[in-house]
C-alpha positions in Angstrom: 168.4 34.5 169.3 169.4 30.9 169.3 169.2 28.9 166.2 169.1 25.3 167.5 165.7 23.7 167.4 165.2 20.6 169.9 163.3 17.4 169.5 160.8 17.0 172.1 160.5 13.1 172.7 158.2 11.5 175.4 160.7 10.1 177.7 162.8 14.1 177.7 159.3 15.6 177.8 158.4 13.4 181.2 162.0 14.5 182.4 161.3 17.7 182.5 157.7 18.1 183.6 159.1 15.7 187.2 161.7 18.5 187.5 159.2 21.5 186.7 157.4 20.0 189.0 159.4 19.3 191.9 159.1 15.0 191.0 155.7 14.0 189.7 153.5 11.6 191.3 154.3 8.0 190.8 151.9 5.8 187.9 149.9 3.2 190.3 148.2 0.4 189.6 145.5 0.3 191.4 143.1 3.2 190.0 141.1 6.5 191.6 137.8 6.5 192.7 137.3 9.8 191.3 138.2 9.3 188.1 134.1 9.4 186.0 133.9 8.0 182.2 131.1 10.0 180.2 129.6 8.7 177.1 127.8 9.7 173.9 125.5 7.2 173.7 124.1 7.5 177.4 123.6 9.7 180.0 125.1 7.6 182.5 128.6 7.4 183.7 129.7 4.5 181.8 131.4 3.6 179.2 129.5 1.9 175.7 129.4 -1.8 176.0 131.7 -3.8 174.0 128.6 -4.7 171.2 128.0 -0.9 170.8 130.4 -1.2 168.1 133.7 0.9 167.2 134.6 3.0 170.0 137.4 5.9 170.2 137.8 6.2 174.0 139.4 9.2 175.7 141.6 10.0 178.8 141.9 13.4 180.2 145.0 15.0 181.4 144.4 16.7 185.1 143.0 20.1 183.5 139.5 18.4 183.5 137.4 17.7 180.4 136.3 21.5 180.9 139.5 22.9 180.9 138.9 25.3 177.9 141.9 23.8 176.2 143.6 20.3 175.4 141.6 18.1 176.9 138.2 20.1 175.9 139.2 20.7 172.8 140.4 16.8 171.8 136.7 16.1 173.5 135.5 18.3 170.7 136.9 16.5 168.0 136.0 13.3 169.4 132.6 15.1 169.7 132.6 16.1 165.9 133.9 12.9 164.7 130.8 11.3 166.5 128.6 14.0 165.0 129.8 13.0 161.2 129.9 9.8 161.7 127.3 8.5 164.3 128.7 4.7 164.0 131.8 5.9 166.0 130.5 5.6 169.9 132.7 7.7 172.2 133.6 8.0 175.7 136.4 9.7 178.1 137.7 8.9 181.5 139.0 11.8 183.7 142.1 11.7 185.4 142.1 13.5 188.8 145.9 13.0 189.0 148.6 11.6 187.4 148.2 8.2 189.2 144.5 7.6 187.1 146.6 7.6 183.6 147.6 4.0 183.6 144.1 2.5 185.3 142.6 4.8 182.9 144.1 3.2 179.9 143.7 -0.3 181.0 140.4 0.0 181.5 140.0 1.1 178.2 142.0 -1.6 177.0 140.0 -4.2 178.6 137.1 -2.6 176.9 138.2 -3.0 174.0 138.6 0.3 172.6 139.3 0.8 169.2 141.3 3.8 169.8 141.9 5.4 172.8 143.1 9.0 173.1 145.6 10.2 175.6 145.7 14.1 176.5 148.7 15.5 177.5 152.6 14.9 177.2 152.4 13.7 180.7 150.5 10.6 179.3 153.7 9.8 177.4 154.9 7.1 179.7 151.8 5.6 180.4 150.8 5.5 176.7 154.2 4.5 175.6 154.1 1.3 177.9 150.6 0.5 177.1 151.6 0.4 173.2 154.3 -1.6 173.5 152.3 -4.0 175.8 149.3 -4.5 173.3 150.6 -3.8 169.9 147.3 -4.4 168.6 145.9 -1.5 170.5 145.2 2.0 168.5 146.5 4.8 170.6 146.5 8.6 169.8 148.6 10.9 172.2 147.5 14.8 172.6 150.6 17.2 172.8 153.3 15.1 172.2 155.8 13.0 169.8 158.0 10.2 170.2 161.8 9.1 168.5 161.7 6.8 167.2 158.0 6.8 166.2 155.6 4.3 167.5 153.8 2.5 164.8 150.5 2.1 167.1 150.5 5.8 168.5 149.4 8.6 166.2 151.3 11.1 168.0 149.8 15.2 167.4 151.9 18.0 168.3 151.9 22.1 167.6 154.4 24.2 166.0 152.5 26.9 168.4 155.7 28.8 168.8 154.7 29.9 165.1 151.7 31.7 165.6 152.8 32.6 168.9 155.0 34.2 167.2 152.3 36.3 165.5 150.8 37.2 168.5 153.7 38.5 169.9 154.1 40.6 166.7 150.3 41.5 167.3 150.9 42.3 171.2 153.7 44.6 170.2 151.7 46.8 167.6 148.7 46.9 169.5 150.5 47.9 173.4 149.8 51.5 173.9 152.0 51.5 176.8 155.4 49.6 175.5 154.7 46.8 177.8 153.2 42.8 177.2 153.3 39.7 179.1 153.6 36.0 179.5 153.5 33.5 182.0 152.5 29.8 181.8 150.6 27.3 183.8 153.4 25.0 184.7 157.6 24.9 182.9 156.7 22.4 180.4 157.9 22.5 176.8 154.3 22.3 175.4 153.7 25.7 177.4 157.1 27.2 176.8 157.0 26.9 173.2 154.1 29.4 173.4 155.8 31.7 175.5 159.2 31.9 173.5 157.2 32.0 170.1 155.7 35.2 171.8 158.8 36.8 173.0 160.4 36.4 169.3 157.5 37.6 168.1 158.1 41.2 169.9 161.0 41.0 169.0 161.0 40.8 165.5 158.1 43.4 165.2 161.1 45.4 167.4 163.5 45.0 164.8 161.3 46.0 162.0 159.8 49.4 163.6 162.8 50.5 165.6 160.6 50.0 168.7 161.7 48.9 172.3 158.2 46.9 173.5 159.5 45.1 177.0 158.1 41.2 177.7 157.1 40.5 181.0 156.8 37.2 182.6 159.5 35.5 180.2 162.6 35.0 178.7 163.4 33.2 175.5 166.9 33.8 175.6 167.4 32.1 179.4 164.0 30.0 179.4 163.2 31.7 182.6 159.7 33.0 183.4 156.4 33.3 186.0 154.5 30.1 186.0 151.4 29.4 188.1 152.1 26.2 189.5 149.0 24.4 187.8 146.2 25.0 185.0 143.2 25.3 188.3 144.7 27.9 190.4 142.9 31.3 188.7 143.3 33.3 191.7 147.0 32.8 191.4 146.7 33.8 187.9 144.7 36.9 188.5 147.0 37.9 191.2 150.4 37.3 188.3 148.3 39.5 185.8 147.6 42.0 188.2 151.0 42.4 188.9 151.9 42.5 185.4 149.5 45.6 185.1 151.3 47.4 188.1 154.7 47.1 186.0 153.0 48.7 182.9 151.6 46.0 180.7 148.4 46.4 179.0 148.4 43.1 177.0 148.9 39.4 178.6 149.4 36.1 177.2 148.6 33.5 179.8 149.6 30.4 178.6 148.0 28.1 181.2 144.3 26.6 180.0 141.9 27.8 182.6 144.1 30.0 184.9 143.7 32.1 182.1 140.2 33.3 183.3 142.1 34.5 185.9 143.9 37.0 184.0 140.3 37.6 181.7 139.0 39.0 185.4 142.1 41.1 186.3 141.5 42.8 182.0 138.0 43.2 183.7 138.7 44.6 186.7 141.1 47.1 185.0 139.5 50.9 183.7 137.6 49.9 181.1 139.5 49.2 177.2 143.0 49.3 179.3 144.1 46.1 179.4 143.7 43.0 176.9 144.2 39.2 176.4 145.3 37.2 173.7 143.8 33.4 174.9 145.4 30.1 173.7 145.1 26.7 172.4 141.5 27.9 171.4 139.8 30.9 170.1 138.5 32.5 173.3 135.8 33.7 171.8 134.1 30.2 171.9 135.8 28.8 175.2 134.8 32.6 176.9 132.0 34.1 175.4 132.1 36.7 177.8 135.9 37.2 177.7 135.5 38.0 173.8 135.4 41.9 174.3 139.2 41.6 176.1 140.5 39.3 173.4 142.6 40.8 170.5 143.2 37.0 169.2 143.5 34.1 170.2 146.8 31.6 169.5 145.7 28.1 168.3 146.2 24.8 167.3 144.4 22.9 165.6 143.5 20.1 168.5 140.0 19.1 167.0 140.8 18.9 163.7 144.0 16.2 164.2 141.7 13.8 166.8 138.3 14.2 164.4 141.0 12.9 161.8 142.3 10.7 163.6 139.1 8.6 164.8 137.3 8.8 161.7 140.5 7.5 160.0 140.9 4.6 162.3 137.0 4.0 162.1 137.5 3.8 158.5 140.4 1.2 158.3 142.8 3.8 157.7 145.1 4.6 160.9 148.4 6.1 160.6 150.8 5.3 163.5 153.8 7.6 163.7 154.4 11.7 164.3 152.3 14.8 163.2 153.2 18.1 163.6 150.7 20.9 163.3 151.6 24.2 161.1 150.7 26.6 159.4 150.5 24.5 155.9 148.1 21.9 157.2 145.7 24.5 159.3 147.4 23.0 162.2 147.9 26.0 164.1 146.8 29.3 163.3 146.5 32.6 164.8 142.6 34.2 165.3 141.3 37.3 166.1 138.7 38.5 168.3 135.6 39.0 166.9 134.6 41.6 169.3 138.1 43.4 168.3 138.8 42.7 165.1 137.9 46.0 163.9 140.4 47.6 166.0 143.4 46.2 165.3 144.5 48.6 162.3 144.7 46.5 158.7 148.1 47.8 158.3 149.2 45.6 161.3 147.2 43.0 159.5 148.6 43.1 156.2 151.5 43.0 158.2 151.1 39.8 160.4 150.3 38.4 157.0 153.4 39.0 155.4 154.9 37.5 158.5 153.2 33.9 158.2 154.2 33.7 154.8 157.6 34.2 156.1 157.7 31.8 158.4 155.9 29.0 155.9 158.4 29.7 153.5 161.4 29.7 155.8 162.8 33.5 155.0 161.6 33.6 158.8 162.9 31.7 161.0 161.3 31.5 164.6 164.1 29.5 166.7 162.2 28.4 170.0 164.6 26.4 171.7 161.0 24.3 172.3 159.7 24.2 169.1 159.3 20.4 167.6 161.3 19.6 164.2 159.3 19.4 161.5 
């Protein structure tokens, strides 16, 4: 497996999502009419006046403020930061497409947010220009980090392929059939780190038991894989699990926000207790209730936590500009299992997986995802 580890910096990261994408849609000036702004302190569409106080202000990535991953789960910690301190007022704009991020921002700017939120690596453009042109301006950026950092951005980014890497160990002692899978929403690095995390994660479980589990749907070693296209197409996704299951695998990974629900219906669909799910970004269990009895764990990172942090920090006087990456040491990511089948993942495999993080937090195991941030 390789050994290099690459930085992933906003202007590389916005490379590579045009390319994954076939060329992204140009930043406009002028902004959508479909983009909505929702508030805590009123029902209506609108964001809080400038007298209501300090305000953290949030703008969604495509996915939709429901997405069951970034963006819902930085609306959560805005949420929670609200709940523990009522004196922070907040409010999010929704992007529609990738032309609402920079009349998004400004509108934010012009009302005089005290920290605005970006969701998404996609944002790093927009959010990168918009902090150089107001340096006065707070900004925190959802899924992404810059080099050199930027003194008004609190950037907040994973080390998913970490407990991805768990979950592939999981996958691997859990498959009755010697066969998991992968596949992402779109070939990003945020969603690839996942995916290789995974596939090393089989591998090393492999190498420990003498066992020969396959991976589906990716390749760490080439970076190739299945991808939807998007995080909205679930009908896609179904129809990439249910091709998975023809080829043998009874555990997927989908690594794509809400496509995943996609692959939740295809486990249901399946003769009942065949196939299973580990879900991402958030435990599953709370984003799909009704998923739960399909989902051995769930893959995290610790979303809510870093933006709670982060607006009750700046609230208090006390914003930090500059890079932070999530881990294992500060609860950043972590690796959850379903509360529906917890019991039946034998505690052997989870004295096991244990040993495994401490590994990896001390270094004795390394997990060399060609995608993973430095540290």
């Amino acid at each position: 497996m390789p050994t290099t580890r690459r930085v992933v910096t906003g202007l590389a990261v916005v490379a590579l999502a045009a390319t994954a994408c076939g060329g992204g849609t140009a930043l406009k000036a002028k902004s959508s009419s479909t983009s909505k702004a929702t508030s805590s302190s009123t029902s209506a569409a609108a964001a809080p006046s400038a007298k209501s106080g300090f305000k953290a202000c949030m703008v969604t990535d495509t996915g939709g403020i429901d997405d069951r991953s970034f963006n819902a789960s930085a609306w959560q910690g805005l949420q929670e930061a609200h709940a523990a301190n009522p004196k922070v007022h907040i409010t999010y704009l929704q992007s529609t497409s990738q032309s609402d991020y920079v009349p998004n921002i400004t509108t934010f700017i012009n009302q005089h947010c005290n920290l605005i939120v970006t969701v998404g690596f996609l944002m790093a453009t927009a959010t990168q220009q918009a902090a150089k042109a107001h340096p006065n301006q707070k900004f925190a950026i959802v899924d992404n980090e810059y080099s050199p950092p930027i003194k008004n951005v609190r950037a907040l980014l994973y080390d998913t392929a970490d407990d991805a890497f768990l979950g592939g160990y999981l996958a691997a002692g859990m498959t009755r059939t010697g066969t998991v899978a992968t596949y992402g929403g779109e070939d990003f690095s945020t969603v690839t780190i996942y995916m290789d995390g995974f596939w090393d994660g089989v591998q090393y479980y492999d190498a420990q038991h003498h066992a020969h589990v396959k991976v589906l749907g990716w390749n760490e070693k080439t970076q190739h894989g299945i991808f939807v296209g998007s995080f909205t197409d679930q009908s896609k996704a179904e129809d990439i699990t249910n091709a998975f299951i023809q080829q043998g695998a009874d555990i997927i990974f989908p690594v794509a926000g809400d496509d995943g629900l996609g692959t939740v219906a295809a486990a249901k669909a399946a003769p009942a207790g065949k196939v299973h799910v580990l879900w991402v970004d958030t435990d599953g269990c709370v984003s799909d209730p009704q998923g739960c009895p399909y989902f051995y764990a769930s893959v995290t990172k610790g979303i809510a936590a870093s933006v709670k942090q982060v607006a009750l920090e700046t609230y208090a006087g006390h914003f930090h500009g500059g890079n932070y990456i999530g881990t294992f040491k500060n609860n950043g990511i972590a690796l959850i299992y379903g509360k529906d089948l917890s019991s039946k993942i034998p505690a052997s495999l989870k004295a096991q997986i244990a040993q495994v993080k401490q590994g990896i937090e001390s270094g004795k195991i390394p997990v060399p995802s060609p995608s993973t941030p430095k540290v």
